[in-house]
C-alpha positions, 0 to 999 in steps of 0.5 A: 855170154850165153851161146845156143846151138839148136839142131834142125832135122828138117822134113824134106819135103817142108824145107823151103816152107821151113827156110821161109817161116824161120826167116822173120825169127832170123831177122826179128832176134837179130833186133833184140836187146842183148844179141851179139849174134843169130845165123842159121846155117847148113850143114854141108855133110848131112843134107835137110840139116840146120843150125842156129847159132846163137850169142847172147848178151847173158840168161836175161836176154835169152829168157826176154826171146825165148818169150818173144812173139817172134820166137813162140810163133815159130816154136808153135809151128816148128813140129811141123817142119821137122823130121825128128825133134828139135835138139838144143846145146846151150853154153856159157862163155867169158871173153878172156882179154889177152 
């Protein structure tokens, strides 16, 4: 299992065009084959501030969206929206059977 969390430091000004340009991304990855899971999130301590938190199936499933068409649009106008580049952690994971 693949986990990605990618850090969003959002220019106030183009937070809600950012809110509306990454909800198709949202809901098209959400449809895709091998994820378990694709939530944005706020933080709450540090305002214009977002996260994605990403579960994938495995490295295949990640490559196939990272290509994606729903995923290159939204990276080609990412830039625009962000007050600071965007930072990625990825993780990898095994479910343990207890």
């Amino acid at each position: 299992m693949i986990i990605i969390h990618a850090l969003f430091q959002v220019n106030p000004e183009k937070q809600e065009e950012f809110l509306q340009e990454i909800q198709p991304l949202v809901a098209a990855s959400r449809e895709e084959s091998g994820n378990i899971s694709y939530d944005l999130v706020k933080d709450t301590d540090k305002e214009n501030v977002f996260r994605m938190i990403e579960v994938w199936q495995d490295g295949p499933a990640v490559q196939s969206h990272n290509q994606s068409e729903h995923f290159t649009a939204f990276t080609g106008k990412a830039k625009a929206f962000l007050a600071a580049p965007l930072e990625a952690k990825i993780y990898e994971a095994q479910t343990m059977g207890m």
